[in-house]
C-alpha positions as CSV (number, residue, x, y, z in Angstrom):
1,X,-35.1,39.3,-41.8
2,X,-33.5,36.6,-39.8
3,X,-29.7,36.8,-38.2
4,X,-28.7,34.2,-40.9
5,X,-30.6,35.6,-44.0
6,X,-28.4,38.9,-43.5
7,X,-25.3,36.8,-43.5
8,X,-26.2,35.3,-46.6
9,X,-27.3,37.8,-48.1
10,X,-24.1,39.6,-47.5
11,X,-21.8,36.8,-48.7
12,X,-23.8,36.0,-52.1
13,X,-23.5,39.8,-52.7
14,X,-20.3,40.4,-52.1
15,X,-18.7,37.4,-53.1
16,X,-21.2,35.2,-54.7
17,X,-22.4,31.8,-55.3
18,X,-19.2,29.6,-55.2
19,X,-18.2,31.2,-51.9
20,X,-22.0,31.2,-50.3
21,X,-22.5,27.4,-51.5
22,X,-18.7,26.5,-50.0
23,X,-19.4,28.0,-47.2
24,X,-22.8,26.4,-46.7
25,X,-21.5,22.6,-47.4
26,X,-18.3,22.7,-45.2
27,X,-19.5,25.0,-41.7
28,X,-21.4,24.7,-39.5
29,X,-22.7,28.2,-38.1
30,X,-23.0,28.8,-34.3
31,X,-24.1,32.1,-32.5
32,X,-22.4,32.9,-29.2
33,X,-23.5,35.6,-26.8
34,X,-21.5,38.8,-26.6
35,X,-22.0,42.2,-24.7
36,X,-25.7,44.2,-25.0
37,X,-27.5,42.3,-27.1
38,X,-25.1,41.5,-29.7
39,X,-24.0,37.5,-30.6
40,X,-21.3,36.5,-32.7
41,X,-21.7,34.6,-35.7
42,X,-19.1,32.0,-36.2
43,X,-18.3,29.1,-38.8
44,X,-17.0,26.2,-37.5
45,X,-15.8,23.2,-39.7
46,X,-18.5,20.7,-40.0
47,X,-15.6,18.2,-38.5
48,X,-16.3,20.2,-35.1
49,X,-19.7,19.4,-34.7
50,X,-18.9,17.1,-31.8
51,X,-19.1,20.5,-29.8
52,X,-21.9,20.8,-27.7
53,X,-23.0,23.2,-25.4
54,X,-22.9,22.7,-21.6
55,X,-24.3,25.3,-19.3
56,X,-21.4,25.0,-16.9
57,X,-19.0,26.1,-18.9
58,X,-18.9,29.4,-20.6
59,X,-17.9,29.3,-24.6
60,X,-16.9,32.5,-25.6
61,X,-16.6,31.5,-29.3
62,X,-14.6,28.8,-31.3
63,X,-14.1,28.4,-34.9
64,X,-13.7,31.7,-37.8
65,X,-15.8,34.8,-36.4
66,X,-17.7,35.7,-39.3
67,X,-19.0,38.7,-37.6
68,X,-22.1,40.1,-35.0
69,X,-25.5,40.1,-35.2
70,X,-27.3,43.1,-33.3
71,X,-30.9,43.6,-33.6
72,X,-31.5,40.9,-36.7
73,X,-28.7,42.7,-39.0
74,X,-25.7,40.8,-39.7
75,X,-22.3,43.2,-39.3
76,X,-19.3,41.1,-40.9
77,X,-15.7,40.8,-39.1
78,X,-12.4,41.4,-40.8
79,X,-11.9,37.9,-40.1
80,X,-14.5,36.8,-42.2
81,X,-13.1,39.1,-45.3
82,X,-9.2,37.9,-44.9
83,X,-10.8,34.0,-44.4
84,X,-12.1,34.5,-47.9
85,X,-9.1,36.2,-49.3
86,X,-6.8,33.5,-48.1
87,X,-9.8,30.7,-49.2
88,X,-10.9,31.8,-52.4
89,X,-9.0,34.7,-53.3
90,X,-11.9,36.5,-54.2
91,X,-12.7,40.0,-52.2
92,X,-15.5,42.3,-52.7
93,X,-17.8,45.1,-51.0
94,X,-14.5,46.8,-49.6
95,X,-12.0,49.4,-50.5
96,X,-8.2,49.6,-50.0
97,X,-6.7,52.1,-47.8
98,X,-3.3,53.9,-48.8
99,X,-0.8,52.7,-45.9
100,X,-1.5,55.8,-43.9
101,X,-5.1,55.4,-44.1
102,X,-4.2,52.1,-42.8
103,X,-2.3,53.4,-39.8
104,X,-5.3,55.9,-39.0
105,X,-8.4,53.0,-39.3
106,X,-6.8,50.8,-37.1
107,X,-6.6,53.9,-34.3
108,X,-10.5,53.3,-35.0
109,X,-10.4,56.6,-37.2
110,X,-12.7,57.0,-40.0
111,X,-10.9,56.2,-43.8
112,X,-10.7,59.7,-45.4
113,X,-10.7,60.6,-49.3
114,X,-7.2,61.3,-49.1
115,X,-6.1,57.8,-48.0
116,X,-8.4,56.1,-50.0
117,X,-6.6,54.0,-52.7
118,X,-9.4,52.6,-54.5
119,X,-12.5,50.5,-54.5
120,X,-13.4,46.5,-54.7
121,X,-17.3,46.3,-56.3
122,X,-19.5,45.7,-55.5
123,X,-20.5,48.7,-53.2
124,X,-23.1,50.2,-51.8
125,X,-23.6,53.1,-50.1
126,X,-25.0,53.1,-46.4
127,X,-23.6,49.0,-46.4
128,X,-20.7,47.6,-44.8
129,X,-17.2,47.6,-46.3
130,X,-13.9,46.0,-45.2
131,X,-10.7,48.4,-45.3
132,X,-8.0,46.8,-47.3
133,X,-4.2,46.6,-46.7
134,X,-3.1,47.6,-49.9
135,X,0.4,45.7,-48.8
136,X,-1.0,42.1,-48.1
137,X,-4.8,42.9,-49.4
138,X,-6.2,41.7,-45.6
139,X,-9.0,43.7,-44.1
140,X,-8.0,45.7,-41.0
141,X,-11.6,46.5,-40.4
142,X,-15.4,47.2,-41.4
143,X,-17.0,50.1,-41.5
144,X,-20.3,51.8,-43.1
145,X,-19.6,53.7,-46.7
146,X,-20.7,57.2,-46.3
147,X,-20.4,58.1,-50.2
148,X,-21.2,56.2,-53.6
149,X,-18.9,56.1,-56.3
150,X,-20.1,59.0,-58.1
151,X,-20.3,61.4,-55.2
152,X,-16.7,60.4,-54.2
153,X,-15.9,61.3,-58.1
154,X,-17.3,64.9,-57.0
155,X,-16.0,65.1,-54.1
156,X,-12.7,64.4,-55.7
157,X,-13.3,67.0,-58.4
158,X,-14.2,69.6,-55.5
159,X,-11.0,68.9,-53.4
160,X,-12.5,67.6,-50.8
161,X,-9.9,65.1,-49.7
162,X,-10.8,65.5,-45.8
163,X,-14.2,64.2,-46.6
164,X,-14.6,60.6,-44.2
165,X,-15.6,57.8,-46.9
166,X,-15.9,55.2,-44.6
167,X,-17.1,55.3,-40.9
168,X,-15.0,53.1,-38.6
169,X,-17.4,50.0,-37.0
170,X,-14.9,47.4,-36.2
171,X,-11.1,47.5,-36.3
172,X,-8.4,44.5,-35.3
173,X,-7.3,47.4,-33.1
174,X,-10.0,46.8,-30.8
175,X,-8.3,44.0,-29.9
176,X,-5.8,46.1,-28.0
177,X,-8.0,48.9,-27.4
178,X,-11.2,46.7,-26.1
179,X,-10.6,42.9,-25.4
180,X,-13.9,42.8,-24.5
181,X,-15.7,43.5,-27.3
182,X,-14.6,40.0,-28.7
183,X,-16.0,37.5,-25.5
């Protein structure tokens, strides 16, 4: 699979059509180099497309990160998820934290059961998620869901509220944390 199936992929299954085809018509996608082996994916508005690249100059990005490709598989950016919110008003393939839960994910902790408010379908086990604000519904981060819906039933019904649901990947507090990890 290429570094742009993935991403399309990912945006007709979590937010469909309408959002894939917009997308498509109005940006331009460009790929900038990051840190071992990883490139960003971003969208820039087709207006931009004066922007070329010179070898003197060093572009670290420009435009909406839509997220990393590392080894052909597309990982989105929170960016991406509150660029769609604020677009379309559509969000999908994430779950909302309870404010804590918010306070702990952006510490790049894991989201636990017992901060987990409740889910946005359509989601997948083993796929990437978004963690939701539950006070302005904009992602703080991605991360990998550990647990379907029915297990997180059990685990509920067992008491298990320590359990990790989603495994921290990306959080806007790597922005503080690792500037870095975004040239």
């Amino acid at each position: 699979m290429s570094e742009l199936a993935g991403f399309w992929k990912f945006l007709d299954s979590c937010f469909g059509k309408e959002v894939l085809d917009h997308i498509r018509e109005t940006y331009l996608i460009s790929f900038f180099p990051s840190i071992k082996g990883w490139r960003k994916i971003m969208l820039l508005p087709q207006t931009l497309s004066l922007l070329t690249y010179d070898s003197k100059v060093r572009i670290v990005g420009g435009g909406i990160l839509a997220g990393w490709s590392w080894k052909e598989k597309f990982i989105p950016s929170p960016h991406l998820y509150n660029f769609i919110y604020e677009s379309n008003r559509k969000l999908g393939c994430a779950v909302v934290a309870k404010p804590h839960g918010v306070k702990a994910f952006l510490y790049g902790n894991d989201l636990l059961l017992a901060s987990l408010s409740k889910l946005l379908p359509p989601i997948k086990k083993g796929e990437y998620v978004a963690v939701i604000d539950p006070e302005d519904y904009r992602a703080v981060g991605v991360g990998i869901l550990l647990h379907d819906e029915d297990e997180i039933k059990f685990l509920i019904e067992k008491g298990e509220m320590m359990t990790a649901i989603v495994k921290n990947v990306v959080d806007l507090g790597l922005h503080i944390r690792n500037e870095k990890f975004f040239m």
